[in-house]
N, C-alpha and C positions, 0 to 999 in steps of 0.2 A: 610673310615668314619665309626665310629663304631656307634650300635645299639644305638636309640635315641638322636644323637647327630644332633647339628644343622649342614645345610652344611652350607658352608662357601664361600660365593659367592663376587668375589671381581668383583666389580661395574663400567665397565671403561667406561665416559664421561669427554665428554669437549675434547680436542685433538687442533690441528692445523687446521685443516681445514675454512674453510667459513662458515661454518655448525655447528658450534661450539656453538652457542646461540639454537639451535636446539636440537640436542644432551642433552643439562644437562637441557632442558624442559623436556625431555624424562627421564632423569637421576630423577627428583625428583618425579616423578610421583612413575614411578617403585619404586623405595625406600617405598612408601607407599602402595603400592599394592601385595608384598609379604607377606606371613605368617610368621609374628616375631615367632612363635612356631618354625617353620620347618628351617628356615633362617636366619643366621647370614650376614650382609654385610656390603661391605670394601667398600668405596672410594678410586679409583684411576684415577688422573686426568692424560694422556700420554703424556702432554705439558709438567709436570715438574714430575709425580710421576714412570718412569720406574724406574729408580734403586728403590726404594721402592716395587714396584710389585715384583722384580724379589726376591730383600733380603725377601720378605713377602711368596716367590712359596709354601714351604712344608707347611704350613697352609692353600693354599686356595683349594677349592673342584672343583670352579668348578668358572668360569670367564664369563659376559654375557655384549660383546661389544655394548656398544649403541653411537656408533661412524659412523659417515656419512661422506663421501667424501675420501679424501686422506688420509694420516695415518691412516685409522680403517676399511673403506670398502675396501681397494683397496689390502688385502692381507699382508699386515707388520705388524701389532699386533697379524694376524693369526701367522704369522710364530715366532714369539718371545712366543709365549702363547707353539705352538708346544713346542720347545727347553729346553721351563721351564716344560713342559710336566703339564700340565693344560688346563682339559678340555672348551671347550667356544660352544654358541647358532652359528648356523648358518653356513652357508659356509667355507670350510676353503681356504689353499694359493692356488691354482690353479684356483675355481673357483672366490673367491672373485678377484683377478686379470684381470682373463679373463673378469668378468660382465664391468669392472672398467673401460675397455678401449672399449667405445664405437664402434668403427672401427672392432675390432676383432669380437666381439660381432655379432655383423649387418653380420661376413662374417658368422659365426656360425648359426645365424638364417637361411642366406637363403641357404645352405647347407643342412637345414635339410627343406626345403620350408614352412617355414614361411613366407610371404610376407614384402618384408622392402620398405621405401622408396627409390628412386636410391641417392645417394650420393657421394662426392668426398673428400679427406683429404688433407688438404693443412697445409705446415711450415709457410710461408710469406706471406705476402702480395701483390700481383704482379698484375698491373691494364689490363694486358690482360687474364690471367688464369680465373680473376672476372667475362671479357665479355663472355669468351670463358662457362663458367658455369651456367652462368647466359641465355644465348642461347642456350645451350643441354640440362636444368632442367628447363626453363623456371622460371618467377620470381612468386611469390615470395619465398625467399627460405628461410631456417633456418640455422643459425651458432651457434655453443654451442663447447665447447672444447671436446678434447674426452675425458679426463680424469676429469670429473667436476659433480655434482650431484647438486640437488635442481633448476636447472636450471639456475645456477649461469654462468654469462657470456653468456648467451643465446639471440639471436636474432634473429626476423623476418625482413627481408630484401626484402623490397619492390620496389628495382630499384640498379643502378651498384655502385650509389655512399654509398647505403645501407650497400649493400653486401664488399665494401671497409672496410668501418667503424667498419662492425661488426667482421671482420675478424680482424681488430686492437684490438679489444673489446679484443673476445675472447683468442687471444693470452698471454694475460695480466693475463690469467689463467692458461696458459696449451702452450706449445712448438706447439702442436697438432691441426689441427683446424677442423673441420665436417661440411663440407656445404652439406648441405639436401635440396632434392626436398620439398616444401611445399605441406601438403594433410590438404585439410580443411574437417572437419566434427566432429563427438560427440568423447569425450574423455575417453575414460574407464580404468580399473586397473583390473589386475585379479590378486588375491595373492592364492600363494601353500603354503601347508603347508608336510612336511613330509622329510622324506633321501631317498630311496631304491623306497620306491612305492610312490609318493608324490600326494595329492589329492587338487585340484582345490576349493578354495572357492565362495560362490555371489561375481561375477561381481560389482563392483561399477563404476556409471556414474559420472563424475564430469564438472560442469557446472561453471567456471570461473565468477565472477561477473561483473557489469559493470564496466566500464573503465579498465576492464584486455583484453588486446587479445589473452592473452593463459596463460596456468596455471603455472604463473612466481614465484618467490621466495615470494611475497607478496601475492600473489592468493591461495598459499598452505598454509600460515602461521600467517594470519592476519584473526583473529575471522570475520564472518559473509561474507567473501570475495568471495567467492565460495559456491556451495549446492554440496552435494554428494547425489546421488541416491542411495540406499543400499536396495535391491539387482537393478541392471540396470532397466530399461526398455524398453529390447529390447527381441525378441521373442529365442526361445528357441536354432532353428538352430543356431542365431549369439551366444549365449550365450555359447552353449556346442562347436563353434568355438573358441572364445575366451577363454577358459577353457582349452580346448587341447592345443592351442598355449601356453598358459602358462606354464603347465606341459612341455613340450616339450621345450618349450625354458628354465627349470629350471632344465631339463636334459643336454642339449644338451652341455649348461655351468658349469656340474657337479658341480650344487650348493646340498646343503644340508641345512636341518632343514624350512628355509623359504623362500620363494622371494615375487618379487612383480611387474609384468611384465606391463609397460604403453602402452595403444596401442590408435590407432584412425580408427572412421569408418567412412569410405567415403561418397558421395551422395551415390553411388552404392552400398553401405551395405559389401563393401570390407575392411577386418581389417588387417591393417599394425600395427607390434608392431614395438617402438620405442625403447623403454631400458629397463634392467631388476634391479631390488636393489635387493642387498642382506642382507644391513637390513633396511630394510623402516623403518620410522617415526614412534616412541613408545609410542605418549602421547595415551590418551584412547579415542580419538577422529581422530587417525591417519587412514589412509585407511585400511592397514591393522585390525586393531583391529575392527575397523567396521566390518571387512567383516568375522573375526572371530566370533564378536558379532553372527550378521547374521545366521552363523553357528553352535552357539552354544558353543561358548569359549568367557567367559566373560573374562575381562582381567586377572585379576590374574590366572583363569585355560589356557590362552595362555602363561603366563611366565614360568609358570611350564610345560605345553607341550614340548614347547622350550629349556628347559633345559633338558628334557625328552633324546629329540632328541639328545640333544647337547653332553650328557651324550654316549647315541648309539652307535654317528658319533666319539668318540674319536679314532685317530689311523687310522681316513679315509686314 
């Protein structure tokens, strides 16, 4: 890119996914929140516009996914972006992969002793495996696919015929299924920001509104539905615990540039993380940007950090 010229940043939302209405919320925001001085950008939708991306490579600077769920977080736009040799924000194919499948994730967490819930993976649906899970993890439990984000296909299962159901649920998502020990208590988000040395931003608490029981697809995304606390309020040792776990689990998944690690704390003040993104929700009200806020990155100095990073990590 030569001296004064604008980069040229080709903009991918919208995709396949479930998440798909999410994504190009994210998509217009961004569009107006970078420096038309400094930045030129392209629209590319990955439902219909890859061969376009690809005929478009030697013009673009630099690529910044705002793509959630399967085709965009889960490592295959990474690797296509590689190929056309085009730099992009965030993660690239090995950790975006790994975050993607919940199962592998949880074995990486506790590996590095993280605390996880105990959990089992199951293909079908089989009504003695249910009793037999449902009696070692005690009820009630959570089913969510392993490969699925936003908490799509997600279920709390409060009895055997529950735990049947939602494993029918979930399947309708994902070959994959995660039955989890249920841990009730406050909800929190720690997002990193960095590659190489990655630093921990405020903790946000998020408080599901009434009539949600946990923070589902509608609780994250429907104005006024949930309060987010920003920074938590919870005292300093849980704080700088959840803070480590985060770092550590955006290591331990060899992410780069961002994450954004969900956890929960018990009665006992014990925090199990649940799942890590690697690129959370981009509107200017999303968890992370809060917590960059927080931090001291208002949104447009986070897109350009992030491209910063993105810029770095090429060639990871």
């Amino acid at each position: 890119m030569t001296k004064n010229k604008k980069m040229c940043i080709a903009l991918l939302a919208g995709g396949k996914s479930g998440e798909r209405e999410v994504s190009l919320s994210g998509a217009a925001i961004f569009e107006k929140s970078l420096d038309p001085d400094k930045f030129a950008i392209r629209r590319y939708d990955p439902a219909y516009d890859l061969a376009k991306l690809a005929q478009d490579s030697d013009e673009i600077d630099f690529a910044f996914i705002l793509l959630h769920g399967l085709y965009g977080e889960d490592g295959s736009v990474q690797g296509m972006l590689e190929l056309l040799d085009i730099p992009y924000q965030g993660s690239g194919i090995l950790g975006s992969a790994v975050a993607m499948d919940k199962n592998l994730a949880k074995v990486l967490y506790k590996l590095k002793g993280i605390p996880v819930a105990d959990w089992q993976v199951v293909t079908t649906m089989d009504d003695s495996q249910c009793e037999e899970m449902a009696a070692s993890m005690g009820l009630p439990l959570v089913i969510k696919p392993v490969r699925d984000g936003s908490s799509l296909g997600l279920t709390i299962a409060r009895s055997i015929e529950d735990v049947k159901g939602g494993i029918d649920h979930a399947l309708k998502n994902d070959s994959r299924v995660m039955v989890e020990q249920y841990i009730e208590g406050r909800e929190i988000t720690v997002s990193v920001l960095g590659n190489e040395d990655p630093e921990a931003m405020p903790v946000i608490e998020i408080v599901p509104g009434e009539g949600y029981e946990f923070f589902d697809y509608d609780a994250k995304y429907l104005s006024g539905a949930s309060t987010e606390i920003c920074p938590a309020e919870i005292d300093e040792n849980l704080t700088r615990a959840a803070q480590e776990y985060g770092v550590t689990a955006h290591k331990v998944l060899h992410l780069h540039g961002y994450s954004r690690s969900d956890m929960i704390i018990d009665k006992g003040n014990k925090i199990y993380i649940l799942e890590t993104n690697t690129i959370p929700g981009m509107t200017q009200t999303s968890l992370l940007p809060q917590s960059a806020a927080a931090h001291g990155l208002d949104y447009p100095m986070l897109l350009e950090k992030l491209i910063e990073l993105g810029m770095a990590a090429k060639g990871r």
